[in-house]
MMTF fields as JSON, N, C-alpha, C and O atoms, coordinates in Angstrom:
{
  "mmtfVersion": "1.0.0",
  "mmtfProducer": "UNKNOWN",
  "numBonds": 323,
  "numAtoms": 324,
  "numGroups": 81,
  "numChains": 1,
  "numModels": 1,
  "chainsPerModel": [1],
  "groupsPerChain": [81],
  "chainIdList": ["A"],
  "bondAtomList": [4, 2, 8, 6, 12, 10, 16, 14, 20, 18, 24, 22, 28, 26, 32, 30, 36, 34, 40, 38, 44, 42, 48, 46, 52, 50, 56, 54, 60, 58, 64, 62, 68, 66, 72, 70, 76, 74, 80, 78, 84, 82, 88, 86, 92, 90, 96, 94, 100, 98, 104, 102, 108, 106, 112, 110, 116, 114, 120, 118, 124, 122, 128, 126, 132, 130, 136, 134, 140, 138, 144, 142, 148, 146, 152, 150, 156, 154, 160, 158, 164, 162, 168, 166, 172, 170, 176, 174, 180, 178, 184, 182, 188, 186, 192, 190, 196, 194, 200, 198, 204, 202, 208, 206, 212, 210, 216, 214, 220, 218, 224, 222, 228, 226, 232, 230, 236, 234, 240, 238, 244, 242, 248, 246, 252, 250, 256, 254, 260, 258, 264, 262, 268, 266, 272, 270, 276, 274, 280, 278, 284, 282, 288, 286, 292, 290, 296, 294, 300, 298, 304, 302, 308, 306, 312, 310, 316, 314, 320, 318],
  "bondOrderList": [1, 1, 1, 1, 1, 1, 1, 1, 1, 1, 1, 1, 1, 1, 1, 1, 1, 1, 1, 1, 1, 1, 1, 1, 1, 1, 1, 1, 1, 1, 1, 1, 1, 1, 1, 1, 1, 1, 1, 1, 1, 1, 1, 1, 1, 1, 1, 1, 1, 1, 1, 1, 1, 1, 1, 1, 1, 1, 1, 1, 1, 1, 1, 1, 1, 1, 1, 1, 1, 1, 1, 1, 1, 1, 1, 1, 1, 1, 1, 1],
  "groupList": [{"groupName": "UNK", "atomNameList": ["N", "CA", "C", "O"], "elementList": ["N", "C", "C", "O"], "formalChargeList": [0, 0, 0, 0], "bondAtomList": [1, 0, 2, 1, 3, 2], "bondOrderList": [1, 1, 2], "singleLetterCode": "X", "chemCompType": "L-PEPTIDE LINKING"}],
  "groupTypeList": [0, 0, 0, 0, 0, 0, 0, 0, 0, 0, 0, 0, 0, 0, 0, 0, 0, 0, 0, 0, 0, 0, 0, 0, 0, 0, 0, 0, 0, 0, 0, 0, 0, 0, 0, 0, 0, 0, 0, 0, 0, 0, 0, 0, 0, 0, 0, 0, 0, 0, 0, 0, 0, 0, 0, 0, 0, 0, 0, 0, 0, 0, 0, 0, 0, 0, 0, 0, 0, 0, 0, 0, 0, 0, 0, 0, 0, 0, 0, 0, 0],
  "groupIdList": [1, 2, 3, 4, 5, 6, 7, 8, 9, 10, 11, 12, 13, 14, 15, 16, 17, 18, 19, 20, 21, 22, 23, 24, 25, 26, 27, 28, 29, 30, 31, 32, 33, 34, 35, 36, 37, 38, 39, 40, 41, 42, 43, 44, 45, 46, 47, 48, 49, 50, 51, 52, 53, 54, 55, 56, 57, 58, 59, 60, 61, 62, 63, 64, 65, 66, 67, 68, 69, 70, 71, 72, 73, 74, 75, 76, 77, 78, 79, 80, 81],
  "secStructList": [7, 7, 7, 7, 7, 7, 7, 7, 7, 7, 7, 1, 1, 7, 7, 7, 7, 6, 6, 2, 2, 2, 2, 2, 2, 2, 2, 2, 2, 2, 2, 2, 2, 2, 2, 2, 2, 2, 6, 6, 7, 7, 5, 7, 3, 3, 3, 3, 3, 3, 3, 7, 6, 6, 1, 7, 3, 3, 3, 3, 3, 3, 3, 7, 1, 1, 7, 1, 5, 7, 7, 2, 2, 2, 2, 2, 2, 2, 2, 7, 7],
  "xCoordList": [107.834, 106.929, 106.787, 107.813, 105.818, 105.283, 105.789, 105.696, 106.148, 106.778, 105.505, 104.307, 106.039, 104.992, 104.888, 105.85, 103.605, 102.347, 102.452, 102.094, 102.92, 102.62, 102.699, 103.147, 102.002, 102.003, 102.277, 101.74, 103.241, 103.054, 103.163, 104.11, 102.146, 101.987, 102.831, 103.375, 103.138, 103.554, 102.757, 102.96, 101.524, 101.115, 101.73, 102.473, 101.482, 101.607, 101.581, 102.502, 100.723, 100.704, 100.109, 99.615, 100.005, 99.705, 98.445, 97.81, 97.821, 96.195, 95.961, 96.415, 95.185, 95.207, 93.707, 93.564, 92.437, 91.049, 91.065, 91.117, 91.016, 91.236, 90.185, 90.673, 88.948, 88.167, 88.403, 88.14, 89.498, 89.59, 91.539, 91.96, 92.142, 92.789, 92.758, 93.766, 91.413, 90.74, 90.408, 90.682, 89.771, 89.356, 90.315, 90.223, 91.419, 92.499, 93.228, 93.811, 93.462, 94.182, 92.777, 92.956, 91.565, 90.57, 90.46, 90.065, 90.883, 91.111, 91.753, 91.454, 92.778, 94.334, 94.77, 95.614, 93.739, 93.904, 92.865, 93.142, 91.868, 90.579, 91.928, 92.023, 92.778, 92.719, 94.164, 94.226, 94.794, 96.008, 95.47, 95.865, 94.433, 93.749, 93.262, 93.25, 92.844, 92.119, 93.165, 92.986, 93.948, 95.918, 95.898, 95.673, 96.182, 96.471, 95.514, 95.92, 94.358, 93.166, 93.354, 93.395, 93.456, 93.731, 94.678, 94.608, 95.95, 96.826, 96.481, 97.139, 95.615, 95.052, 95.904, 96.362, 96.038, 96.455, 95.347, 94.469, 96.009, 95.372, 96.212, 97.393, 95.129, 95.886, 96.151, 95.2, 97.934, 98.035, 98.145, 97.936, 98.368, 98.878, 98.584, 98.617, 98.293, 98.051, 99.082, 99.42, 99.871, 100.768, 100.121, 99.471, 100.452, 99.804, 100.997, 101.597, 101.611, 102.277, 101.975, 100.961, 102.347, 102.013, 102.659, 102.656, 103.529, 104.427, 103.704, 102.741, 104.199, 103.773, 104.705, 105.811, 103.805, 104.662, 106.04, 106.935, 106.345, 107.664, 108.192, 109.405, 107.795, 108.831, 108.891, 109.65, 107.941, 107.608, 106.974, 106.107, 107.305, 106.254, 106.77, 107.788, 105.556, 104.801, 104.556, 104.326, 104.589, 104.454, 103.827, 104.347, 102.345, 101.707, 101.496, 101.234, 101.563, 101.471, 100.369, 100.218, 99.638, 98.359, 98.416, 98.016, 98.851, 98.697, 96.771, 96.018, 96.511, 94.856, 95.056, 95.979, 93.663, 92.943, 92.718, 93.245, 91.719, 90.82, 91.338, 90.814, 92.719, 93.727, 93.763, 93.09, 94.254, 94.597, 93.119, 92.24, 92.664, 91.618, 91.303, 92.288, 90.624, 90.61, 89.231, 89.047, 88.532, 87.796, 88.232, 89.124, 87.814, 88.17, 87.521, 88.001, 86.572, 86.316, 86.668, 86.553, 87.447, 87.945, 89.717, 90.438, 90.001, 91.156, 90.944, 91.686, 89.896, 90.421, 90.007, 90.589, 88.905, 88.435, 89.954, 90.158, 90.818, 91.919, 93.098, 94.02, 93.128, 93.465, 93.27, 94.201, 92.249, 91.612, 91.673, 91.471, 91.876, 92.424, 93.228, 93.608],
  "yCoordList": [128.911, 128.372, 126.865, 126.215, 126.375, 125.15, 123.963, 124.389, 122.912, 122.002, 121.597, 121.595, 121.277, 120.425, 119.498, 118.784, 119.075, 117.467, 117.159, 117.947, 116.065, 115.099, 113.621, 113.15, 113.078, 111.455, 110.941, 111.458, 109.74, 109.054, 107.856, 107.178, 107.338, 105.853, 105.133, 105.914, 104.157, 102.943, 101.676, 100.591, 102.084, 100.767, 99.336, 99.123, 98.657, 96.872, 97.207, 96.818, 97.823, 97.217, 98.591, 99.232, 99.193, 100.193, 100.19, 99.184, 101.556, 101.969, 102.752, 103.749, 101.874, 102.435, 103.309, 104.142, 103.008, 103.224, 104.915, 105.08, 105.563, 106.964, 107.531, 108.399, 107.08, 106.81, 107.14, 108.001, 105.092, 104.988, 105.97, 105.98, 106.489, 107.216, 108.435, 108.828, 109.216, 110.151, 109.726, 110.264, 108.625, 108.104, 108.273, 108.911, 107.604, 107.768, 108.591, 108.481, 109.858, 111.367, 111.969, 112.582, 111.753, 112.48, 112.301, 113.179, 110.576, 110.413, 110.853, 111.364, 110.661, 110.906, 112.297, 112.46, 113.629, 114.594, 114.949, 115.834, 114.223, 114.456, 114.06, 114.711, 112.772, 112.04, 113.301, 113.849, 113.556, 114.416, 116.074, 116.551, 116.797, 117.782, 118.127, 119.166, 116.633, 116.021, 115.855, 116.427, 115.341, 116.1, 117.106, 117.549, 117.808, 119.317, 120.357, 121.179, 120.262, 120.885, 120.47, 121.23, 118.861, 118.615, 118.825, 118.804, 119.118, 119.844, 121.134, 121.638, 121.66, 123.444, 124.416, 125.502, 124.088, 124.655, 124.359, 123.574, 125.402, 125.631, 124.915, 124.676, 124.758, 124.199, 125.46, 126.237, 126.038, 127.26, 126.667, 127.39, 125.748, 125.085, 123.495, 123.114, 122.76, 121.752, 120.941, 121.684, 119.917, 119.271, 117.895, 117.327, 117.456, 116.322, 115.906, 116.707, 114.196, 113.722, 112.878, 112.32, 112.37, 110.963, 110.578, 111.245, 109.2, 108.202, 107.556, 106.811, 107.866, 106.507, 105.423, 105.274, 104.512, 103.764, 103.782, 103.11, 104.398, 105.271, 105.582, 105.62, 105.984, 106.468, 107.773, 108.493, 108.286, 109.788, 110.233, 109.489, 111.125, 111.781, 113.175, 113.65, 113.706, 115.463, 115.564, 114.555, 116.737, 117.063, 118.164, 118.635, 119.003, 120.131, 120.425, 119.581, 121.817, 122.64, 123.711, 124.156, 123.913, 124.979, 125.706, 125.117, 126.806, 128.091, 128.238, 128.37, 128.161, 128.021, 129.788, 130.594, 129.853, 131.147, 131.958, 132.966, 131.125, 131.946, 132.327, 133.031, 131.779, 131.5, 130.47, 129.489, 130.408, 129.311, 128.682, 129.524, 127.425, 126.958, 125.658, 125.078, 125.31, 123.953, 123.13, 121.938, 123.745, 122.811, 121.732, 121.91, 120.69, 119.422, 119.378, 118.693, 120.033, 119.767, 120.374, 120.074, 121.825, 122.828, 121.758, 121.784, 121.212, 120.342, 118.89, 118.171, 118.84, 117.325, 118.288, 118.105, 119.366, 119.607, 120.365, 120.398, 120.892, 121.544, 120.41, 120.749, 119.241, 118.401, 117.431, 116.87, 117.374, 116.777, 117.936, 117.681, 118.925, 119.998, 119.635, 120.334],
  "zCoordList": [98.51, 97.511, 97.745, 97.949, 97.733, 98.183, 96.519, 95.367, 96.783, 96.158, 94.91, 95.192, 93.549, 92.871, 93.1, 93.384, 93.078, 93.123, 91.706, 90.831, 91.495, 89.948, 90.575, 91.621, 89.351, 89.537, 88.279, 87.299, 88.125, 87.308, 86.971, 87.37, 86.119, 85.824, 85.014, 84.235, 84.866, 84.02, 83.816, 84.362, 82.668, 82.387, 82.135, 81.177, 82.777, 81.881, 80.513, 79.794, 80.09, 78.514, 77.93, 78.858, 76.811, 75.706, 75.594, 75.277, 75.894, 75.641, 73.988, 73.427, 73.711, 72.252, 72.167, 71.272, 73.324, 72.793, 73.908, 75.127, 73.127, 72.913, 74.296, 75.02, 74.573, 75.549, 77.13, 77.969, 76.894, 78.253, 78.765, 79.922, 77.818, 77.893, 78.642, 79.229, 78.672, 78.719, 80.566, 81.639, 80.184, 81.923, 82.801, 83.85, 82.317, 83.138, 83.468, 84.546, 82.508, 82.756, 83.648, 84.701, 83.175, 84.639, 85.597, 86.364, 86.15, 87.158, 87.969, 89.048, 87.44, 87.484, 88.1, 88.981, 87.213, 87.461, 88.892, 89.702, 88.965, 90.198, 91.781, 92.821, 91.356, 92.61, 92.722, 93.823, 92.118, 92.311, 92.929, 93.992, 91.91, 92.479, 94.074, 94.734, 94.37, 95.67, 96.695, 97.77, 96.565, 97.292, 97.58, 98.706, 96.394, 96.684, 97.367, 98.188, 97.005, 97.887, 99.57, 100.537, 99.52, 101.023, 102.118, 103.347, 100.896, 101.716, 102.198, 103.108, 101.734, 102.006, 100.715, 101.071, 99.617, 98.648, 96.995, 96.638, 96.484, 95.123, 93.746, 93.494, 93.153, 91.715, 91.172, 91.088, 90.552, 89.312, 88.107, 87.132, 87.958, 86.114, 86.751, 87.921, 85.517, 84.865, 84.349, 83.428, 84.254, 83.238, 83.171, 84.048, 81.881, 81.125, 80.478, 79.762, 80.724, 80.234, 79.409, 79.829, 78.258, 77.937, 77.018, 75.984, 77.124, 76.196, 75.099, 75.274, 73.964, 73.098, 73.071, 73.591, 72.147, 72.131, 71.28, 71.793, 70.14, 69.927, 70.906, 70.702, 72.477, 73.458, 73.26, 73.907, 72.167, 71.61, 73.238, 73.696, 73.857, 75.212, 75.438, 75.942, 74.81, 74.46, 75.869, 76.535, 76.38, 77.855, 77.362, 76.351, 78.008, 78.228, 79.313, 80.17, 79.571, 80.566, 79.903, 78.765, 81.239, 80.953, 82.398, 83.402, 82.436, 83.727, 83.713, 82.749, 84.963, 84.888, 84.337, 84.455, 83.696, 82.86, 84.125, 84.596, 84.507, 86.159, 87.167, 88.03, 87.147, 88.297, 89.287, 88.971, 90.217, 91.194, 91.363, 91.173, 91.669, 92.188, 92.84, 93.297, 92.927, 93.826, 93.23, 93.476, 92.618, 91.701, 91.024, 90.195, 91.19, 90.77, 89.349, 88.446, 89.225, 87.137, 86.62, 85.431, 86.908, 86.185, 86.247, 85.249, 87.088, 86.775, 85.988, 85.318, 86.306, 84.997, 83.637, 82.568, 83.795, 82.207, 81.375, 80.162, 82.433, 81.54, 81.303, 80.561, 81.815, 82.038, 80.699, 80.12, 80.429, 78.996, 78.022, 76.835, 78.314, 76.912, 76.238, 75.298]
}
C-alpha cells in the first residue's frame, strides 16, 4: 500500500476572514491532489486539518463517495465540505 500525501502549514499570524481560509485549503488541496495524480496514483479520502487559535484543531476525514479519483475539483470541493 502506497504511503499518505499530507501537507502542512504554519501561518505567521491567524486567518480570521472565512473567505481567504477557504482559498487556502483549495489550494492546498489542488497543489497536494496534483502530487498524487503525478505520482500515477488516485485520491481515496480527503483530510482537513485546522488549528484555532485556542490550539482547538478538529481534523476531518471524508472516504471519496465515487471512489478513488484524480480529479482535482472533486478534491478541493470535498475538501471545502
Amino acid at each position: 500500500m502506497p504511503p499518505d500525501r499530507g501537507r502542512e502549514i504554519a501561518f505567521p499570524r491567524d486567518f480570521t476572514d472565512r473567505d481567504h481560509i477557504a482559498e487556502r485549503v483549495a489550494a492546498l488541496a489542488r497543489e497536494l491532489g496534483a502530487d498524487v495524480v503525478a505520482a500515477g496514483r488516485r485520491v481515496t479520502h480527503v483530510a482537513v486539518k485546522v488549528r484555532f487559535a485556542s490550539f482547538y484543531t478538529p481534523t476531518r476525514v471524508m472516504k471519496l463517495r465515487d471512489g478513488p479519483t484524480t480529479d482535482l475539483d472533486t478534491i478541493e470541493r470535498v475538501a471545502l465540505t
